[in-house]
C-alpha positions as CSV (number, residue, x, y, z in Angstrom):
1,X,4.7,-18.5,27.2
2,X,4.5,-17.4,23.7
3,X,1.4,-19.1,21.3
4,X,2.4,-21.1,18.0
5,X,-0.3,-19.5,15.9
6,X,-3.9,-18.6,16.2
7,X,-6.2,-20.6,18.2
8,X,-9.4,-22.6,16.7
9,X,-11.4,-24.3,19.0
10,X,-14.1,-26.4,17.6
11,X,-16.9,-24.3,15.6
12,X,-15.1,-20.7,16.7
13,X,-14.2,-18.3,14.1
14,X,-11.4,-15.7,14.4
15,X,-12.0,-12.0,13.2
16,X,-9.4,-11.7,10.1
17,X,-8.3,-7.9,9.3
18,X,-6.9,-7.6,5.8
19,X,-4.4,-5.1,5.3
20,X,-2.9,-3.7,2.1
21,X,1.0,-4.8,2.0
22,X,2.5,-1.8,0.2
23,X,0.4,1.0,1.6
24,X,-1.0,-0.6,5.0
25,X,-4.3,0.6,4.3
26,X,-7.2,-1.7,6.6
27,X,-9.3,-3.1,3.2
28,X,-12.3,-5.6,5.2
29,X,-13.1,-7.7,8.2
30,X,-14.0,-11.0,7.9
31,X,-14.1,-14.3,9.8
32,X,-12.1,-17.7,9.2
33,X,-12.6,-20.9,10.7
34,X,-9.4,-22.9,11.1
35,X,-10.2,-24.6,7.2
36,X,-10.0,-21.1,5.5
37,X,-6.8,-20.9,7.8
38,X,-5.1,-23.2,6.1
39,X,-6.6,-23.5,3.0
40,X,-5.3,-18.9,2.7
41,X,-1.9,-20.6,3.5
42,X,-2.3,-23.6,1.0
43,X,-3.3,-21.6,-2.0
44,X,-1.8,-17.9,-1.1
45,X,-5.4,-16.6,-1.4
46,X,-8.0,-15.4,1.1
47,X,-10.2,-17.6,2.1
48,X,-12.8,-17.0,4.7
49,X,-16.2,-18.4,6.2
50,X,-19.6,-17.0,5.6
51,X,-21.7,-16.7,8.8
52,X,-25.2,-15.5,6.3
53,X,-24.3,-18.9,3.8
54,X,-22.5,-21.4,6.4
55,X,-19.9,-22.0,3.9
56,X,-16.3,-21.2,3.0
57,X,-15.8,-19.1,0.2
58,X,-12.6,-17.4,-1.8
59,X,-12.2,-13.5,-2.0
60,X,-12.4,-12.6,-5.8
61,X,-13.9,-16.2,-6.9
62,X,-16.4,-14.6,-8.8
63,X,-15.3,-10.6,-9.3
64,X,-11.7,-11.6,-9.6
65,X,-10.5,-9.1,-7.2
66,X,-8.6,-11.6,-5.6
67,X,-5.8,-11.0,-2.6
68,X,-2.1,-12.8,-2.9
69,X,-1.1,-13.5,0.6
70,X,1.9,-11.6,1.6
71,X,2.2,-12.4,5.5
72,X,0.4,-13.5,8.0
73,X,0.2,-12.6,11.8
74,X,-1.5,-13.3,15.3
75,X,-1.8,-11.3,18.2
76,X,-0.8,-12.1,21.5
77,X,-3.8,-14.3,22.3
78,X,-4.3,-16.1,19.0
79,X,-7.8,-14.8,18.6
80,X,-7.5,-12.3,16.0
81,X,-5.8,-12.7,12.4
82,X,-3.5,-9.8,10.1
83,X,-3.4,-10.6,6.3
84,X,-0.9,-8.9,4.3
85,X,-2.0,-8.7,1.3
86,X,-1.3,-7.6,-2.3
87,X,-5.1,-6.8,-3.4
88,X,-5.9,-7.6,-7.6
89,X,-9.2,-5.0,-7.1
90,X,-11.4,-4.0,-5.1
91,X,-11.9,-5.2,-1.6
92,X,-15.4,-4.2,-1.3
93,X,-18.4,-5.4,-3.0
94,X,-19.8,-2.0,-3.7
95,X,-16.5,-1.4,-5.7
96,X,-14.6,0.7,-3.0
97,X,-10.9,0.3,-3.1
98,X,-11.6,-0.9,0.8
99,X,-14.4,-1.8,3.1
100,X,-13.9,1.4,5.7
101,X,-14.7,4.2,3.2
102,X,-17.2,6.4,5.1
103,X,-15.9,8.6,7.9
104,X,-17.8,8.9,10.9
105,X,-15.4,11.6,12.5
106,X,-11.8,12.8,12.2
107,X,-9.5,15.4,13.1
108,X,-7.9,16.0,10.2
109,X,-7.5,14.2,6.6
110,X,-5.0,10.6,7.3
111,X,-1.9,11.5,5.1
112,X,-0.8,7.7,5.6
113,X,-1.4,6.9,2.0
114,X,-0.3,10.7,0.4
115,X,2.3,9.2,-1.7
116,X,-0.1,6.7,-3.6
117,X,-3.0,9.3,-3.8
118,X,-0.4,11.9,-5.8
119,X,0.8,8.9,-7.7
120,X,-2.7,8.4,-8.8
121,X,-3.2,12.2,-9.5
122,X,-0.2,12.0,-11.6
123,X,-1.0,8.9,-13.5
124,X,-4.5,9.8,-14.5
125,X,-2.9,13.3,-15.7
126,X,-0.8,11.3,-17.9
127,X,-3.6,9.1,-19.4
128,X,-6.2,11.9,-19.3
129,X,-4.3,15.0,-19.6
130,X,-5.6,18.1,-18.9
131,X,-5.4,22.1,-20.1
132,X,-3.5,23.6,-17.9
133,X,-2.2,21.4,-15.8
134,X,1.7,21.2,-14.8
135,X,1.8,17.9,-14.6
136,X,0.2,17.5,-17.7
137,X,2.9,20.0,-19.1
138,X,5.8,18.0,-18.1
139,X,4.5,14.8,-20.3
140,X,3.9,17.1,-22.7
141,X,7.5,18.4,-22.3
142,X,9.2,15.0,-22.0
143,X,11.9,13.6,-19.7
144,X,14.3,16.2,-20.7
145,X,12.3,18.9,-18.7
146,X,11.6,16.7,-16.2
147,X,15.1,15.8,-15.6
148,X,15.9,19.9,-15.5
149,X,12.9,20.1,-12.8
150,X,14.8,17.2,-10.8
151,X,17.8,19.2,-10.9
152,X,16.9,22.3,-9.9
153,X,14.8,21.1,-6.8
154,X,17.9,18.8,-5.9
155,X,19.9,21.9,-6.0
156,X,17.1,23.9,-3.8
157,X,17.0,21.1,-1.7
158,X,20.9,21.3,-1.1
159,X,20.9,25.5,-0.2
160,X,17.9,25.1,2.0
161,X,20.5,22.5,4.0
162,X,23.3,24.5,3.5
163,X,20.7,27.4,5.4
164,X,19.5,24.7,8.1
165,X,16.6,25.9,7.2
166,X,13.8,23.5,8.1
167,X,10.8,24.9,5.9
168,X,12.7,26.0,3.0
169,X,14.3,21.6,3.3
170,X,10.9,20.6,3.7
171,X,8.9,22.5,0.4
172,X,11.9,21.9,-1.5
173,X,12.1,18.1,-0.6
174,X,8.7,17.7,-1.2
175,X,9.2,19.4,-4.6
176,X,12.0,17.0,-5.8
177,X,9.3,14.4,-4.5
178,X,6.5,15.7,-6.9
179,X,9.1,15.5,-9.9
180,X,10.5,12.4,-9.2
181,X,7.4,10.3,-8.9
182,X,6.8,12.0,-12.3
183,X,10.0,10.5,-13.7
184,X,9.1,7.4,-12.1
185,X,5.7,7.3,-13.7
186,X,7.2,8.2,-17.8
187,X,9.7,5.3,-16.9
188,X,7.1,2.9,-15.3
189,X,8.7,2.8,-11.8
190,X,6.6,2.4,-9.1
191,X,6.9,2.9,-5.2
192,X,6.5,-0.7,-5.1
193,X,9.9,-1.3,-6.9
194,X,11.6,1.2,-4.9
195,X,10.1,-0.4,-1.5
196,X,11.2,-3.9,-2.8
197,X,15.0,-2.4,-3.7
198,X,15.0,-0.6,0.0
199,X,13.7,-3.6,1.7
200,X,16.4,-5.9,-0.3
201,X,19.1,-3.3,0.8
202,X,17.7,-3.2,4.7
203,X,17.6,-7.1,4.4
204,X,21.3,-7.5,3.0
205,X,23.1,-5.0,5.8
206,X,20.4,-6.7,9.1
207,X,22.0,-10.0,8.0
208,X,25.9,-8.5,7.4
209,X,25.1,-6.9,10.8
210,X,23.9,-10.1,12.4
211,X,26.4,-12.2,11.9
């Protein structure tokens, strides 16, 4: 039988994961009791209890990096909590973007949040530009070039296709990806927009294909 929600008995805290809502990233781990439960629902801000203080207490009271709650979930037992969150700073108190910052062993670099990272790049080449730099030479250049760039990679992408050639699709895909989020950052688009106009799309044909 499936459970209604999570499950506080008296004095227990669940284990809440907070989770970045446009990129997924993991930001902290804290604990709620079922007061900080509802209050998080109540206001649409994270609320948690403090095992060291005995108290409740509100993420970004005091630094103001405060997390709008997106969605929550449960897992199957109702003992553990997923906030979706849309983070306003910093989720660690040492000024990290998240809590799990140091790597104690991988196999390779996580490419889960590749996008955002060149997004970054390019942004702070726009604010802080830099000799030499292409991206920096694009600004420079204006959307005109960077419309020309767009072309000719759309046009590469369409030969490579034409080829079925899988590499040549890839590079050249992820070449009209480079220039685009440069468009996208002159024009002050961001991946969030284009998630929210994707997921609107998604939404509209699930519930034509529902009916």
């Amino acid at each position: 039988m499936p459970i209604e929600g999570p499950i506080f008995s008296e004095n227990q805290l669940i284990p809440a994961i907070v989770q970045e809502e446009t990129t997924g990233e993991v930001l902290m781990l804290a604990y709620m009791n079922e007061e900080a439960y509802l209050r998080t629902i109540e206001t649409k801000e994270t609320w948690f209890y403090s095992r060291k203080r005995n108290e409740l207490w509100n993420k970004g009271a005091t630094s103001g990096n405060k997390q709008v709650v997106k969605r929550i979930s449960y897992d199957c037992d109702g003992d553990t909590i997923l906030i979706h969150v849309n983070a306003l700073g910093p989720a660690c108190h040492t000024g990290e973007k998240t809590c799990f910052y140091h790597t104690a062993w991988e196999d390779q670099p996580s490419k889960n949040n590749i996008i955002e990272d060149v997004v970054t790049s390019i942004s702070n080449r726009r604010v802080h530009p830099v000799e030499g730099s292409y991206t920096t030479y694009l600004f420079q250049e204006g959307v005109d070039k960077i419309l020309k760039k767009i072309g000719e990679e759309t046009s590469e992408v369409i030969i490579g296709a034409k080829n079925q050639d899988k590499a040549e699709v890839t590079w050249e895909i992820a070449d009209l990806t480079y220039h685009t989020l440069v468009l996208m950052e002159l024009l002050g688009v961001t991946t969030t927009d284009i998630k929210e106009e994707l997921h609107k799309r998604h939404s509209s044909k699930q519930g034509v294909a529902n009916e």
